[in-house]
N, C-alpha and C positions, 0 to 999 in steps of 0.2 A: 700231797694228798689230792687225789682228784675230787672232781664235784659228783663223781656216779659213789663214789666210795662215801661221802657225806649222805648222799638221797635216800641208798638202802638201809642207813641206819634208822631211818623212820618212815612214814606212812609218806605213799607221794604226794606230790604236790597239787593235785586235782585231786584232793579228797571228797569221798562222794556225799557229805555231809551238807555242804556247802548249796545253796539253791539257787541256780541260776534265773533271777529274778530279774535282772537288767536289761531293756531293750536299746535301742541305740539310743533312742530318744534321752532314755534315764543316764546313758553312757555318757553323752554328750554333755547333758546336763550337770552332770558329775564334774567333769571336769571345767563347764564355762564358772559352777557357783561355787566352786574352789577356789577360780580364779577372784572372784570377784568380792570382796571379802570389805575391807574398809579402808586400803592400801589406796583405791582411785580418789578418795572423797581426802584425804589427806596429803599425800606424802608431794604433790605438788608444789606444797608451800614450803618445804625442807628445800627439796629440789632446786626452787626459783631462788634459795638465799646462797646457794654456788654457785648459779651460773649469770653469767654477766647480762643475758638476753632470753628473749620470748625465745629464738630460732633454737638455741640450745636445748632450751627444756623440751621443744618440739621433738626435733632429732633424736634426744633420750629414750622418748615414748617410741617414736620411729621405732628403731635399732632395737630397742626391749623388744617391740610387734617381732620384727623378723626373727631375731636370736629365739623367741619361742616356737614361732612359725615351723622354721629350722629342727628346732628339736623335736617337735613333735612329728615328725615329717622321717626324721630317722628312727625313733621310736618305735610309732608304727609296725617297722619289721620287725622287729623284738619282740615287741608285745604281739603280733600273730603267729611268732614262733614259738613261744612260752604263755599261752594264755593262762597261767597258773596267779596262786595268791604271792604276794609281796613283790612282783611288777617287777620294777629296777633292779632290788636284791636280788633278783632271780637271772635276770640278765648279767649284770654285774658277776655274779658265782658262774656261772657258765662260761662267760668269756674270759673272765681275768682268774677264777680259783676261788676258792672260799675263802682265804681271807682277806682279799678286794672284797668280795658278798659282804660278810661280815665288819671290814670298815665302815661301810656304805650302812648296813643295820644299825651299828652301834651307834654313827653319829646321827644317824635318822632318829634314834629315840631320843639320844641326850639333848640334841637342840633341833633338829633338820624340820619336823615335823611337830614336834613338842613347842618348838620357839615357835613355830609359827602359828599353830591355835594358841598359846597365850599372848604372842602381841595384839591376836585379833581380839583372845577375849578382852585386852585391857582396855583395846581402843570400844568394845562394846560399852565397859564401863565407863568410859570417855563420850561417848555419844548417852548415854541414858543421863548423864550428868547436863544434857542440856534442857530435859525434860522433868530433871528431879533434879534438882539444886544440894539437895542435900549429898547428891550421889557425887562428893567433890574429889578433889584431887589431895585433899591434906588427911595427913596420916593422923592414925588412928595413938593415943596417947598409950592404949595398953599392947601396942607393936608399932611404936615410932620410927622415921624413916634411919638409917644407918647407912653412910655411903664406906666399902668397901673399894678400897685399892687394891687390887694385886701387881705390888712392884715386877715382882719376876717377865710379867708379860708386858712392861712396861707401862704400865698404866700409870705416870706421875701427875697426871692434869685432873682431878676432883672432877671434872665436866663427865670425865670417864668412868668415873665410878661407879660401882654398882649400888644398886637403889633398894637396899632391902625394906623391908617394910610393909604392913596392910594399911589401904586406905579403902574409902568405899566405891570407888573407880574399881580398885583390883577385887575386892569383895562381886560383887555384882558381875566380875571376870567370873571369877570361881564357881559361882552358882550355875553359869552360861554353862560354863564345861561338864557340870557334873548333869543339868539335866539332860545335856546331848547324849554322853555318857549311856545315862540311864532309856532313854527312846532308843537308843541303836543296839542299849543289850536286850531289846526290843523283838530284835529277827531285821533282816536286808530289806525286806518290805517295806518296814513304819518307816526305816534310815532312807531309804530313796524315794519314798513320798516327799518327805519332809522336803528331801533336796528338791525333787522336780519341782514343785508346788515354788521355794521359797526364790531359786532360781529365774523362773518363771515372772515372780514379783519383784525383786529387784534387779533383774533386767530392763523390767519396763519401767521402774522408778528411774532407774538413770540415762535411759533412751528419750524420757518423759523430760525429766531435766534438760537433757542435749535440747528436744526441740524449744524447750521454754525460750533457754537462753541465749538462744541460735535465731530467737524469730521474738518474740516481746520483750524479750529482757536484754535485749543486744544494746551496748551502751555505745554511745558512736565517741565518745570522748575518752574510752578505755581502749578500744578499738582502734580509733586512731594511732593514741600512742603506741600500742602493742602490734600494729601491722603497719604502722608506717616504715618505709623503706629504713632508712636508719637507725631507727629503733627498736625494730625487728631483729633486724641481723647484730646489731652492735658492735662491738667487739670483737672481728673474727677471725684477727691474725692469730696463730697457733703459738701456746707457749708450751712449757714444761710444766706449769703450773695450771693452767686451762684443762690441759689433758687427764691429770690430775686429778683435779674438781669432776670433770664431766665425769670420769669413772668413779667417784665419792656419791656423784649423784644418781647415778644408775641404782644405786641399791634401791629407791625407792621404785624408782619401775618395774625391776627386775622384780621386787617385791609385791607386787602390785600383779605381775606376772607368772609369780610363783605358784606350785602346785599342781600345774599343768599335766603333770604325769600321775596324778592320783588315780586315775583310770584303772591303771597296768597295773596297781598293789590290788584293786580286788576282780582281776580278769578274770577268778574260776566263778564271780558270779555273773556274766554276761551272758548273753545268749548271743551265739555265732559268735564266737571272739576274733576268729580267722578276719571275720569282715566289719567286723561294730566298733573293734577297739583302737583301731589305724583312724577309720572314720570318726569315730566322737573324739580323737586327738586334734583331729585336724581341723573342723568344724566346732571343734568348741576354741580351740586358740586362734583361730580366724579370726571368729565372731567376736569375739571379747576384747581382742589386739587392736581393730577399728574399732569399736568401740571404745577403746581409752582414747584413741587418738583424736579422735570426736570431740570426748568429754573434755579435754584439755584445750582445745580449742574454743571451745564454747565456753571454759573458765575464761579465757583470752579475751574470749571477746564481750565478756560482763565487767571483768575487775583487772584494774593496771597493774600489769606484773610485778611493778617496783611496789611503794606504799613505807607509811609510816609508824614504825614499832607505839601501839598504843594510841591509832589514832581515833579519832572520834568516831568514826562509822565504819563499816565493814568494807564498801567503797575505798578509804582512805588508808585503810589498814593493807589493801590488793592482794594479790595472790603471794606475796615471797610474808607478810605479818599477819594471816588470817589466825582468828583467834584459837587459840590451840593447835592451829593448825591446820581447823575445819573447811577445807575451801570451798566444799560441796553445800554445805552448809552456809557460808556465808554467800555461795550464788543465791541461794534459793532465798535468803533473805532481802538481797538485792530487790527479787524480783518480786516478793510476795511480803514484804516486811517482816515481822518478828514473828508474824502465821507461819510463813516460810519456812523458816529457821527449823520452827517443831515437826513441819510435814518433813522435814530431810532427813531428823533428826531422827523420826520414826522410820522412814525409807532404809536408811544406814543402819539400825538398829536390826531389820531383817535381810540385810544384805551380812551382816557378819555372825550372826547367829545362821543364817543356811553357808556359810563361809566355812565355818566351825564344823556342823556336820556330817560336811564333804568329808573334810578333813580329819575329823575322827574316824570315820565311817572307815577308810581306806587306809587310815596309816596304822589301825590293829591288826592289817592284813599283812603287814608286811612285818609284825612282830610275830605272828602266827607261822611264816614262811623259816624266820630263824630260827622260832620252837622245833620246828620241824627236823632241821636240820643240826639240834643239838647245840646251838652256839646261843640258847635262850631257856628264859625258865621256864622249862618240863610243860607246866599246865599253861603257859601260853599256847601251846600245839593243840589245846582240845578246844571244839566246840559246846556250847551249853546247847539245853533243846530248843532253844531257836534258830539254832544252825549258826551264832554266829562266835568268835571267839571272843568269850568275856571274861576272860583272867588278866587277855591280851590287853582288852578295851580301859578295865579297871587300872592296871597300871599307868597307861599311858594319859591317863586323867590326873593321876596321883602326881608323876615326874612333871605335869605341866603346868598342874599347880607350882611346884614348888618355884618353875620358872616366874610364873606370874608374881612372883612375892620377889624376884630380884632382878630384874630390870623395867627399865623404861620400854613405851616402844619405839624409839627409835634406836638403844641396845639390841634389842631384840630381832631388830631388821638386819642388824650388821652383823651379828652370831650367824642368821640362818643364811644370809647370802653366799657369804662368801664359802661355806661350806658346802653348798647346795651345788654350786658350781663349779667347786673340783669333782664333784661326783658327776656330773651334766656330762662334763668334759669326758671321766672316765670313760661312763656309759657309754657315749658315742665313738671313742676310741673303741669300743667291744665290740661296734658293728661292723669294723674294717678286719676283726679278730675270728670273729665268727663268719663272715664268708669266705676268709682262709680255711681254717678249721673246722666247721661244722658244715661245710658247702653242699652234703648231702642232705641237711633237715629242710623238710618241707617249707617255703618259705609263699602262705597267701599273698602277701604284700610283699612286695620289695620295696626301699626308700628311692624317692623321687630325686634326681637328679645326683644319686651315687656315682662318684665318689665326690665330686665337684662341691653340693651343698653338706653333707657332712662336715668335710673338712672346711667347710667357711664356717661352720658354727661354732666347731672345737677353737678356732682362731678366735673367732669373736668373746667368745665364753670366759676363753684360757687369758685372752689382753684384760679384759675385765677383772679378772680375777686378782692381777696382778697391779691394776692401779689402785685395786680398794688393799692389796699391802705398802703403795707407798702413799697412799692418800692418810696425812697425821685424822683426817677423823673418823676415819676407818680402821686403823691401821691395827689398835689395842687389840678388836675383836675378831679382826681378821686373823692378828697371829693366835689369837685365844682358839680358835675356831681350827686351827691347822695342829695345833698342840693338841686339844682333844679325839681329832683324827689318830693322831700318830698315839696315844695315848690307846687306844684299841688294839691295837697291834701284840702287847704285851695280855691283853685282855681277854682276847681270841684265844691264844695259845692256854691259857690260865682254865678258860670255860672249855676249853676241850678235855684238857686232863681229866678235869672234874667232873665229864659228864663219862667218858669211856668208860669206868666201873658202871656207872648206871646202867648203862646201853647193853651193858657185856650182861649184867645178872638180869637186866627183862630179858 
């Protein structure tokens, strides 16, 4: 089945309903407060407990910078090719057929996009638990926690199991998603205030952070240990198991780095997409990429890498035992006492709440896009009179609850990575696809340095990919994550049958 033979079956994909509300500025910002979410303010300390040295965890952030850098950079021409709703699906069906598209849809809802506003919502509820105590981590007696194993996918280690359960963490998750939810079935407008505006503010909370800890809060005794020459580097002959680890710890960067292409799911609402969409790709993962690289630094240079599980102060505890994990959190304590702690803790609180709304905002566009296309349900494809699609919006609120109630976030980073990244890889395989095959369509942009940076990205993306299946603490979610792909497939076929009579009698 071709992809013209899917398109006529419905309204095109530049539906004129849609309001091109986005200026570069809002484009840009789309995708840097996507990026930025609560993945920088934590997953440092996960990271620091794999790798042997400062120099490694450094390099991770590196390598994440480019590998994003990279993709957006290929994108780009994609996204000025197809400036329509659902971005990558839309790419994805064009280059590879409709049911590459609709792999890439089906697992975008079930976890790709859904996992990732509920890890952020949980970690919201995690950060508001520093300013409301009651907002804890222990589960609730009339929905107690229940760890689920799924032997089939080899899950035999309990550490791996899934976390079902509400507590007031996940509670206070749930509330996050549903008022986002409710502001973006709002109209494009309220939803990319929100993001400019919150984008805007926590950028400068954590740019504000870099300079604190970078100039008054620079610890020369954490400092030393963590740049001095030996201790720096550590460890740095190359093992089997090093390799290993460092791709096990990627997922927090990678995470951290994620969402980058949210832009491209809602392209038919940009203004000039030819030239705004390539540019707020590449300017918004720029800016954000050094900026982790920054922040991570400037963690280095407040709190010792190493530290002790449980120790007396946040100092003693360093960056690999930071309390919950909180590392951003526990700079600002460092530097500002337990004042501190609540200023970050509010900082964080609007960095993942505008995090969330990126991220809603754009990933209804690409359930909209498989409406379209018959491979989704029917009243996903309409717009309500705000112009924006809210059957879309309301489901994908629904399914992300339900994730919220069964994992951890640090589950939830290893669901969506490794998924995320067989699609990256796809995608960018479609750009070498489509200048064979589609060498006629107008192309504003071309990608920068084709063929040469392309295929370093698919290389970097696709090794990645690959160590989080033989990394043991990656590995459950990884195969979980490649079985639900493949699980679509049968899916695809099923929701086509089912929609043909429909199609046939409108």
């Amino acid at each position: 089945m071709s992809s013209s033979a899917v398109t006529t079956d419905a309204t095109p994909q530049s539906n004129p309903g849609f309001v091109k509300a986005m200026s570069l500025t809002d484009g840009t910002m789309l995708v840097a407060g996507s990026m930025i979410g609560s993945g920088i303010f934590i997953v440092s300390a996960s990271m620091a407990r794999g790798l042997p040295s400062p120099m490694w965890l450094m390099i991770a952030w590196v390598l994440s910078g480019i590998m994003t850098l990279l993709g957006a950079l290929a994108y780009g021409e994609m996204a000025a090719m197809y400036p329509h709703a659902g971005g990558q699906y839309v790419f994805l069906r064009e280059s590879m057929g409709n049911l590459m598209g609709f792999l890439y849809g089906w697992t975008f809802f079930v976890v790709i996009q859904t996992g990732t506003i509920a890890a952020v919502a949980v970690a919201f509820g995690k950060f508001m638990g520093v300013l409301l105590p009651a907002v804890s981590p222990e589960f609730f007696g009339w929905f107690p926690r229940a760890d689920v194993c799924v032997a089939a996918l080899g899950c035999s280690d309990p550490a791996n199991a899934i976390t079902l359960g509400l507590n007031p963490q996940r509670l206070v998750g749930l509330v996050s998603i549903a008022i986002l939810t409710w502001i973006n079935l709002r109209g494009v407008r309220e939803g990319k205030l929100v993001q400019t505006t919150l984008t805007v503010v926590k950028a400068g909370a954590l740019a504000l952070l870099v300079i604190l800890a970078l100039s008054i809060g620079r610890n020369a005794t954490a400092t030393a240990a963590n740049f001095s020459a030996g201790r720096f580097v550590g460890d740095w002959s190359w093992s089997y198991g090093l390799v290993v680890a460092f791709g096990a710890a990627m997922v927090g960067s990678l995470f951290s780095s994620d969402a980058w292409n949210s832009v491209t799911f809602a392209a038919a609402e940009v203004k000039n997409p030819s030239r705004n969409l390539p540019l707020a790709l590449v300017l918004g993962t720029g800016l954000v990429s050094l900026l982790y690289i920054i922040a991570n630094l400037s963690y280095l240079s407040v709190l010792p890498y190493g530290g002790v599980p449980g120790g007396t102060d946040v100092v003693a505890r360093g960056v690999r035992f930071a309390t919950e994990d909180r590392v951003g959190t526990a700079v600002a304590e460092t530097i500002f006492g337990a004042s501190g702690g609540v200023l970050m803790a509010l900082a964080i609180l609007v960095s993942t709440f505008g995090c969330n709304n990126g991220l809603i905002l754009s990933g209804a566009r690409v359930l909209y896009a498989m409406s379209r296309d018959g491979v989704f349900f029917r009243k996903a494809g309409t717009l309500n009179r705000n112009h924006v699609p809210a059957f879309a919006l309301v489901v994908q609120s629904v399914w992300t609850a339900v994730l919220c109630l069964t994992g951890t976030y640090n589950q939830l980073l290893n669901y969506v990575i490794f998924a995320a990244l067989l699609f990256y890889v796809a995608t960018t395989l479609g750009l070498f696809i489509l200048r064979r095959t589609r060498a006629g369509v107008p192309r504003p942009y071309k990608a920068l340095g084709y063929p040469v940076l392309p295929a370093l990205y698919i290389l970097l993306a696709a090794g990645v990919a690959v160590l989080l299946l033989l990394a043991p603490t990656t590995r459950t979610e990884s195969v979980s994550g490649l079985v639900l792909v493949l699980i679509g497939i049968p899916v695809f076929y099923l929701w086509r049958r089912a929609e043909r009579p429909a199609i046939a009698a409108a």
